[in-house]
C-alpha positions, -999 to 999 in steps of 0.1 A, spaced: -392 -672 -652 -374 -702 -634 -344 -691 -610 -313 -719 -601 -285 -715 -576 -261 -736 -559 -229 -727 -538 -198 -748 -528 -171 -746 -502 -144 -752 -530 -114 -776 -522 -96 -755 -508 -112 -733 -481 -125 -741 -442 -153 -717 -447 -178 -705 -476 -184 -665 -477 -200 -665 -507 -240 -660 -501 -267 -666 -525 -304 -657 -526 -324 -663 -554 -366 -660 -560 -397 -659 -580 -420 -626 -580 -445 -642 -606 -445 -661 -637 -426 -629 -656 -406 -617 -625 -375 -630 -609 -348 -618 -586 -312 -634 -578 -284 -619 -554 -248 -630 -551 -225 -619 -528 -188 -624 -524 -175 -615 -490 -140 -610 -478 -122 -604 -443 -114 -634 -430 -136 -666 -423 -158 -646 -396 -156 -613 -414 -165 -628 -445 -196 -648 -442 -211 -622 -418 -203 -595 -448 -220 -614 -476 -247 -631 -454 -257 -598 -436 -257 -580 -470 -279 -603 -492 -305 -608 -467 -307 -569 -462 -307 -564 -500 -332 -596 -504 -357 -586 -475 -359 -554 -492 -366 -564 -524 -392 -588 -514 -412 -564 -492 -411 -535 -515 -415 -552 -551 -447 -542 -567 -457 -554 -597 -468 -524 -617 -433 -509 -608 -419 -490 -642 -382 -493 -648 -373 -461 -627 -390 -475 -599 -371 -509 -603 -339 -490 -606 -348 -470 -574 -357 -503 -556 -328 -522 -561 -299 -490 -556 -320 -486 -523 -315 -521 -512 -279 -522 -520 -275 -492 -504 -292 -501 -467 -268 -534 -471 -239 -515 -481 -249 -495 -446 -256 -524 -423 -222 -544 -435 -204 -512 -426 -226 -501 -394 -215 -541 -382 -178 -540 -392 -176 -502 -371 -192 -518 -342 -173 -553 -338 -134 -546 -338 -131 -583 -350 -153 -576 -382 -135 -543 -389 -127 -539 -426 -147 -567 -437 -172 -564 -473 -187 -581 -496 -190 -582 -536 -224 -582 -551 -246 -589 -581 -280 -581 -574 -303 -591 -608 -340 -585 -614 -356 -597 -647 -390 -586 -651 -412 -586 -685 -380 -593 -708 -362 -570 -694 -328 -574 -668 -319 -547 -643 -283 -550 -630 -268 -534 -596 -229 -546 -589 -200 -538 -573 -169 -557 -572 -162 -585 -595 -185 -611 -592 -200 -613 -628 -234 -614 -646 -232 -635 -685 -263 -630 -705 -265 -665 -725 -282 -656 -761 -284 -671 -791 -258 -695 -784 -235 -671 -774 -221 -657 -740 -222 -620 -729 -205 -606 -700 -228 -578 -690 -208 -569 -661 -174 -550 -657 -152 -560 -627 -140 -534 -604 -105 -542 -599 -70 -536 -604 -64 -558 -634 -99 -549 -649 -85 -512 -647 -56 -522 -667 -72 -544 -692 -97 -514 -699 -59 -492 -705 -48 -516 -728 -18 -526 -706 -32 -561 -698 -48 -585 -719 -75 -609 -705 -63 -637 -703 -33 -618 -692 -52 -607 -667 -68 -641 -655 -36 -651 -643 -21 -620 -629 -12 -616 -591 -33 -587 -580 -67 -604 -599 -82 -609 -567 -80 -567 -555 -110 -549 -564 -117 -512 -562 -152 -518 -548 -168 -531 -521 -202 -533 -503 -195 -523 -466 -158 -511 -468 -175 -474 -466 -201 -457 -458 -210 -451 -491 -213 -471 -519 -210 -465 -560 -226 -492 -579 -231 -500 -613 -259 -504 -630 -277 -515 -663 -299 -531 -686 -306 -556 -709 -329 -577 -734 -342 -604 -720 -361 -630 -743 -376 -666 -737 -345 -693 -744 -324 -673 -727 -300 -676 -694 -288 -649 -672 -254 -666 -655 -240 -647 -623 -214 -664 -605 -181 -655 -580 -148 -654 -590 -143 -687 -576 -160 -700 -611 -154 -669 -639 -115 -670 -625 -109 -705 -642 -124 -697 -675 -125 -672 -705 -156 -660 -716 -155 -688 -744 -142 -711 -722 -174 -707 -699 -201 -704 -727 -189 -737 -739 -203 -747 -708 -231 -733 -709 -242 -743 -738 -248 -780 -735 -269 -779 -699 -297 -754 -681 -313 -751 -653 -298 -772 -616 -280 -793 -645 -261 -763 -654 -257 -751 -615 -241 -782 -607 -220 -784 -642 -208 -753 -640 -194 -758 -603 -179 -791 -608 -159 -779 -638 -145 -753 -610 -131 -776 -587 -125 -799 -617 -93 -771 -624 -81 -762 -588 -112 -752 -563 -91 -727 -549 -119 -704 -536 -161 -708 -532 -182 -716 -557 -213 -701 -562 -240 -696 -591 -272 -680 -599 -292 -687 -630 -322 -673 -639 -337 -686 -671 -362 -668 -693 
């Protein structure tokens, strides 16, 4: 396993509250959070920041190697759990970080398998065989009415409430998350981003993209071609290769 990241202010914003940590567990075993604050510059960073070192420290400590799938499962719904927690014990005892939160993709591939944890809508791709797999569903308004057949989406890419999402780490004191599994063979990318990169592109868009690059190449590539068409928001990718 080899794991990329890199993050970017955009062109656009004074501040960057998207927060990435990324790591190796052993030659099979990787790990990769993302997070995605929101609540102003201060509310923000301390949101996404606070959550994915909770959610990373927790992982790190309490990763064993013989874990079975369960136990993996358990692992990483516990750690997004205690950072859903802290995000929201913070934002109750500041008044200035009051309603902040945080999206998050947290990603462990282990023995060709991925396990998935999200909430919010920062996305996970699966790149295979050429092709380009969301393996992530947004929570949000427009993803909501794409999934009722009122929206199309690239309907839905451009329409005004893209950026309200129905969940949040740290907004409450509980948490639902998603999560799930996949395949995971060598040649093959796991892609997680913010919507300051998947909010420029389709799907096919995107795994053109991916395609012709890997690795810090494709990092780098993929958040150029972001402020390339606008840089309106952060920037910031994850890629975990198999």
């Amino acid at each position: 396993m080899r794991v990329y990241s890199g993050s970017d202010i955009g062109l656009m914003r004074n501040s960057n509250q998207d927060y990435c940590k990324t790591g190796i567990f052993s030659d099979d075993a990787a790990w990769a959070v993302v997070c995605d604050g929101m609540g102003g510059a201060n509310g923000g960073c301390t949101a996404s920041s606070l959550a994915a070192e909770t959610i990373s420290g927790i992982l790190t400590e309490k990763y064993r190697s013989d874990m079975t799938s369960i136990q993996i499962r358990e692992l990483m719904e516990n750690a997004v759990r205690e950072g859903n927690k802290r995000v929201y014990e913070a934002s109750c005892d500041d008044p200035s970080l009051h309603g902040m939160g945080t999206t998050v993709v947290c990603a462990v591939a282990l023995e060709n398998k991925l396990h998935i944890v999200h909430a919010g809508d920062s996305r996970a791709y699966l790149f295979e065989n050429g092709n380009l797999r969301r393996i992530t569903t947004d929570h949000s308004i427009v993803q909501e009415l794409v999934n009722a057949g009122q929206l199309t989406e690239e309907q839905a890419m451009n329409h005004p409430n893209r950026n309200i999402i129905t969940r949040a780490l740290g907004i409450r004191p509980s948490l639902a998350t998603d999560y799930n599994t996949e395949d995971f063979w060598p040649g093959e990318q796991l892609i997680i981003c913010t919507d300051g990169l998947s909010g420029y592109f389709s799907d096919e868009s995107l795994c053109k993209l991916v395609r012709s690059s890997g690795g810090n190449e494709l990092v780098n590539k993929l958040i150029e071609a972001a402020k390339a068409h606008g840089g309106s928001d952060n920037i910031t990718v994850a890629v975990i290769a198999c």
